[in-house]
N, C-alpha and C positions, 0 to 999 in steps of 0.2 A: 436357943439363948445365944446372945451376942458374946463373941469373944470378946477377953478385954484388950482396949488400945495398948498397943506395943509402944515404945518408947517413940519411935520413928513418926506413928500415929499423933503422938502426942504433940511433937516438935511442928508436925503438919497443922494440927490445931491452932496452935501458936501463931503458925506463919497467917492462916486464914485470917485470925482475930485480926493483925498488923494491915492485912490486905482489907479488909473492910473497913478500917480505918482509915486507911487514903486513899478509898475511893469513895467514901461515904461524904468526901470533902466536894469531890469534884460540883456536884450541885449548889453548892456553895459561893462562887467565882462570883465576883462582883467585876462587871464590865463600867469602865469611863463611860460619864454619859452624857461628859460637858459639851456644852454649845460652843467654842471654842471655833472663829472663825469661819463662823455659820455652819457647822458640822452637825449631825444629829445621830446618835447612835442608839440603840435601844436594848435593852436587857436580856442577854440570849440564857435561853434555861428552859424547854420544854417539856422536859421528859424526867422521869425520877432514877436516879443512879444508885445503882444497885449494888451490893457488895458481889464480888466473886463467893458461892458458895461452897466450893470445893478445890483441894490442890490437890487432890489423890489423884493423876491423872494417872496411874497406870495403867496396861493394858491386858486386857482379858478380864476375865471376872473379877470379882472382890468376893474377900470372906465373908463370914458371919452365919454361915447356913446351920440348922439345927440336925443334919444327918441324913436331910428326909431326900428322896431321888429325886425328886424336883421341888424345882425355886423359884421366888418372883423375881422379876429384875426391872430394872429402870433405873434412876439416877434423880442428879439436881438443874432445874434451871432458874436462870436468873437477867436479868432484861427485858422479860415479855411484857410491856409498857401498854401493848395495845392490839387487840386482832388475836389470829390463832393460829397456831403449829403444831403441824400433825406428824407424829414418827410412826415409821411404820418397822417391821421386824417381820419378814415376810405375810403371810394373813394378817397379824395381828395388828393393831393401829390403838394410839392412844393420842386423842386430841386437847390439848392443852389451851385454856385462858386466862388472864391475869385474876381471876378468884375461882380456879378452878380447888378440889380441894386439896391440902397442903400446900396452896399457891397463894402468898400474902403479894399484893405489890407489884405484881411478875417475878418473884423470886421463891422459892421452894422446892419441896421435892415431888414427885411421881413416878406411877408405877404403871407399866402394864396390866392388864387383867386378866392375862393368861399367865402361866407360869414352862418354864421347860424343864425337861428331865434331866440329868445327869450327865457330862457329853456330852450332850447337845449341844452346836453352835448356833451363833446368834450376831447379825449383824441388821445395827437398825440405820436408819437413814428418815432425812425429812426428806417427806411427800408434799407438805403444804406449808409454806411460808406465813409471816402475819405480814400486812400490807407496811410497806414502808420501812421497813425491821428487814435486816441480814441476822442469821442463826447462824449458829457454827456447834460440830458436836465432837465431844470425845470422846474416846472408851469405845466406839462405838460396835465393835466386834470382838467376839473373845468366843472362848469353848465353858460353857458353866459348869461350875463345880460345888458353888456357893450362891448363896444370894447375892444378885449384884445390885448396886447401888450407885455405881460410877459411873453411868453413861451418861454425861453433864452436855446441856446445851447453854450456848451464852448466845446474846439477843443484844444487839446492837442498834444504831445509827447515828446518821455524820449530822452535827449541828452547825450551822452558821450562823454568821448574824442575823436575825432576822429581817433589818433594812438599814441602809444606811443610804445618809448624804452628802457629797464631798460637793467642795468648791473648785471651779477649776482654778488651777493655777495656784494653790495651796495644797499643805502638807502640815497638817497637826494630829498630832498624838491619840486625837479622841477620834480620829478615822479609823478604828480599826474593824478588819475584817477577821473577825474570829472563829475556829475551825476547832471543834472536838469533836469525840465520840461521847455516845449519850452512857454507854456504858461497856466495860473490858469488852475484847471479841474474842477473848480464851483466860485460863487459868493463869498467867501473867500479867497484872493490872498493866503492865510495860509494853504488854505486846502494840505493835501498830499494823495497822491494815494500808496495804496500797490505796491510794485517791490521785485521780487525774479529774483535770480541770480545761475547760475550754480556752481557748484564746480571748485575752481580754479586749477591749473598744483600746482601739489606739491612744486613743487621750484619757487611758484608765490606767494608774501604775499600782506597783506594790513593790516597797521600799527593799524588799528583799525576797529568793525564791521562795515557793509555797512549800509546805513540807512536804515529801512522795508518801511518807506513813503521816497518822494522827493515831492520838491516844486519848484518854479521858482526862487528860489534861489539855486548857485552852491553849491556843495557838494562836497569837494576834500578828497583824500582818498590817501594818500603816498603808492606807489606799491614798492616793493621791490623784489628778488630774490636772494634765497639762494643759496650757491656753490652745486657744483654736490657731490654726493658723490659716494666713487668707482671709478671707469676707466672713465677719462675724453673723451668726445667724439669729444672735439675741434671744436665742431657748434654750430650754434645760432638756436633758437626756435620761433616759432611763434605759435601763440595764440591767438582765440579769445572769447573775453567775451562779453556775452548775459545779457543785463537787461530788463526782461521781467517784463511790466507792468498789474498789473491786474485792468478790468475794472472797472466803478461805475456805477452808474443808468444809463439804457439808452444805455448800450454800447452793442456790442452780441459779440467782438473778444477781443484776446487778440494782444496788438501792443509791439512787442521786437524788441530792435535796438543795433548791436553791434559795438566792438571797438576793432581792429587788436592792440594785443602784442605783440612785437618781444623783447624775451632775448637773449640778446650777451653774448654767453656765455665770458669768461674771463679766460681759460686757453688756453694759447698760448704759443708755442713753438720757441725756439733759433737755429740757427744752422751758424757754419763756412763756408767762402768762401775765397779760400788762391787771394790775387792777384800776378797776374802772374808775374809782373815786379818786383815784390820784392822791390818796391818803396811807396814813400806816395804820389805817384801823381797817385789820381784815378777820377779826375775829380770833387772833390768836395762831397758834400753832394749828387748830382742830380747822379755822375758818381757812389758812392759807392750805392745807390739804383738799379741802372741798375746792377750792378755786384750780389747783393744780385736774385734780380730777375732773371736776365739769368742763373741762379743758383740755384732755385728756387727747393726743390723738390716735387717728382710727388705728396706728399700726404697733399700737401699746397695747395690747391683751391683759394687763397685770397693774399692779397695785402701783400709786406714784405717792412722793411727798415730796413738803416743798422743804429745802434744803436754805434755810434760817432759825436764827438763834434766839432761844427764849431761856429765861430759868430752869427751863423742866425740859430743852430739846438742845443738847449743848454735844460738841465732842468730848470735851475734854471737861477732868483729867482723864475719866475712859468715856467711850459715847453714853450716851443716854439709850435707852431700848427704841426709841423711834429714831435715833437720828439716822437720817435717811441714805449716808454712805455706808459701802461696807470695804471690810480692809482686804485690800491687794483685788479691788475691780477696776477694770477700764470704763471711761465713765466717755459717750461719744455724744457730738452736736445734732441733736435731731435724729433724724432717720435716715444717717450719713455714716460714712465710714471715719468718717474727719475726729480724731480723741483729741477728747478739750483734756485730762487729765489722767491717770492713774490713780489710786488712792495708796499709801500704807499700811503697814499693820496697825496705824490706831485709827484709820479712819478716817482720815483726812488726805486733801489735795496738793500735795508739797509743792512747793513755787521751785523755779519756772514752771507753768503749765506749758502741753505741748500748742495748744491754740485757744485763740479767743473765743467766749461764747457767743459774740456775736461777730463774722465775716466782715459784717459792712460798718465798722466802727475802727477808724483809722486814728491812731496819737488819743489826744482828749481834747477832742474837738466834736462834739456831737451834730450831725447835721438838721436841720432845723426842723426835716419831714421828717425826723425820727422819733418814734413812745420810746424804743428799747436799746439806750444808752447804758442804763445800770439796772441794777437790780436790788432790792435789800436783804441785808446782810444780819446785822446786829453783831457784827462780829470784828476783831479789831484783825490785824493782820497774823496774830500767832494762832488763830483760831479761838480766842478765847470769848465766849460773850461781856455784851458791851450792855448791863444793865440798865444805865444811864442813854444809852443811845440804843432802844432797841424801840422804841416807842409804847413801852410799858406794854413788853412782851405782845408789840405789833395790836394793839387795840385800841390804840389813841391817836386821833386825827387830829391833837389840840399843837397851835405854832408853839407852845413855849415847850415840846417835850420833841428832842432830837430821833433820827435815827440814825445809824450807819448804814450807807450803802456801797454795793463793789460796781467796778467799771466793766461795763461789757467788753471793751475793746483793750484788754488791757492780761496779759498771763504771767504779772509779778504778783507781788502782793496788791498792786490797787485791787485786781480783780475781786479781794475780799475785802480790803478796807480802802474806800478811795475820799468817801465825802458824808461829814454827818450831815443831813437835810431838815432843814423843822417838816414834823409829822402832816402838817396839813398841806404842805406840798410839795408831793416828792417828784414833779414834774418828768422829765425823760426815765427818771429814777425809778419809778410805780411800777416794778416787777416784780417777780416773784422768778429762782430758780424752780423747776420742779424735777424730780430725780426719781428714773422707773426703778420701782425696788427690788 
């Protein structure tokens, strides 16, 4: 028969209940998951968190025996999420799975199948780890004298974000790189284990150091990525980072788990596409994309649009989900190192630009062998669509319906609003910007 809990016992129970509680939260975390800035972050929570099932960590045996000269002994574990862990206690071995019996979850108790006599010592150890999981054991040796019950293993792992995407040259909130444990690595839901981390990509930051412990509490960490510097290479990067945990008592491996980066890069290039009809009827926003694209050249690998103003493709007052800039990109002439502009946080090309989009377009004087003096716009100089001058959101070739067009040769504001044109002949004007996205 079990002795009854002593007062101490009691106050332990208590603590446990308190500790299941605030760990039973940690699965809980609700991670940012705005697009903010072109960022994507995704929902990190793998694994199910366990409560700690015992604070009794004292050492050597535990009471409770009924007299007799031998006893069974074993203890609680809680973590074991996945795979199996084997203790051993000299010959004897008792291998553990997350529905083993007494085992809900990966959390529970068990017991050897042997028992010892009286005086007998006893000192167990894992032999078999579960794949991807760090174990840690306590109690682990004593002289018995009682039933023991305290030899507790806890079962861990390090979680990250599972991917993220940063822009270079930005820095928003919903970047973050996030780092816990899946569940306690001892009787202290407090406690934290050492993690080292590899060396980041040079044009990879983090706002602040990484933590040297982690606990079952998140850890976000704002990732950012610097501009390139030198000869832009117009690709995105991928990148992965390792948080290697190192073990505590009881363990023999080391468990590292990573987190796929991908930086987009943010220098993108511009280039003209004359249309043929010499009209403002190019089918809309959907028709002036196919044109940009069938147009597309060889050293674009990726998606383009054309960058004018319709009802439904506007920046302002926040962009529309197509419009074709994004904020805080270098936007370059062709397949040139030459930047016609930078963009802002809303998206748009702030005047002065750094150069013309077109080199050979000198004052406002177009030369006479030239299609690609302008280009159209619908847009008035503050960026704002020009309904009435947009040529009935570019699908109307009729003279009595206007457009706005900008000046190729020109990095104030003409460059977006220089000349309404009647729609049926936009003569030098009959372009189209189109923007690698």
């Amino acid at each position: 028969m079990l002795k009854e809990a002593s007062p101490m016992r009691k106050t332990i129970l208590l603590i446990s209940f308190f500790l299941f509680f605030q760990c039973s939260q940690a699965d809980k975390i609700q991670f940012d998951a705005s697009k903010g800035l072109g960022s994507v972050i995704q929902i990190v929570a793998t694994e199910t968190v366990n409560a700690p099932v015992n604070t009794n960590q004292q050492s050597g045996g535990s009471g409770g025996g009924s007299g007799s000269s031998s006893y069974n002994f074993g203890g609680n574990i809680s973590g074991l999420v996945s795979g199996s862990i084997t203790l051993t206690n000299g010959s004897s071995t008792v291998t553990l799975i997350p529905t083993s019996p007494g085992i809900t979850g990966g959390a529970g108790t068990y017991q050897f199948s042997s028992s010892l006599t009286s005086g007998s010592s006893y000192s167990v150890s894992i032999t078999s780890f579960p794949n991807n999981l760090s174990c840690n054991i306590f109690n682990s040796s004593g002289t018995i004298s009682a039933t023991v019950n305290d030899i507790d293993v806890y079962c861990y792992s390090v979680v990250l974000t599972s991917s993220l995407t940063v822009v270079e040259g930005t820095t928003n909130s919903s970047n973050n790189l996030s780092i816990a444990l899946s569940h306690p690595p001892g009787p202290n839901p407090a406690s934290g284990v050492a993690v080292t981390y590899p060396n980041f990509p040079t044009n990879l930051s983090v706002n602040s150091a990484l933590p040297s412990t982690i606990t079952t509490t998140a850890v976000n960490r704002i990732v950012s990525a610097t501009n390139e510097t030198g000869t832009p290479d117009f690709a995105n990067e991928s990148e992965v980072i390792t948080a290697k945990v190192a073990q505590s008592s009881g363990s023999a491996t080391n468990v590292s788990v990573t987190s796929d980066i991908t930086i987009t890069d943010n220098d993108k290039r511009m280039y003209l596409v004359h249309i043929a009809s010499g009209t403002g009827s190019v089918g809309g926003k959907a028709g002036a994309d196919t044109l940009c694209t069938s147009n597309k050249p060889a050293y674009i690998s990726g998606s383009v649009g054309a960058m004018i103003g319709t009802s439904t493709r506007k920046p302002l007052p926040t962009p529309s989900s197509d419009w074709p800039l994004k904020p805080l990109y270098t936007y370059y002439r062709d397949n040139t190192t030459t930047i016609i502009a930078n963009s802002n946080s809303g998206a748009i090309l702030p005047f002065s630009w750094s150069n013309k989009v077109n080199a050979g377009i000198t004052g406002f004087s177009c030369p006479i062998s030239s299609t690609t003096c302008g280009y159209i716009t619908g847009m008035d100089n503050t960026w704002t669509v020009l309904l009435s001058q947009n040529c009935s959101n570019w699908t109307s070739g009729l003279s009595s319906v206007d457009g706005m067009t900008g000046w190729a040769g020109s990095i104030d504001s003409n460059a977006l609003s220089y000349f309404a044109s009647t729609c049926d002949a936009l003569g030098s004007s009959a372009n189209i910007i189109c923007v690698e996205l």
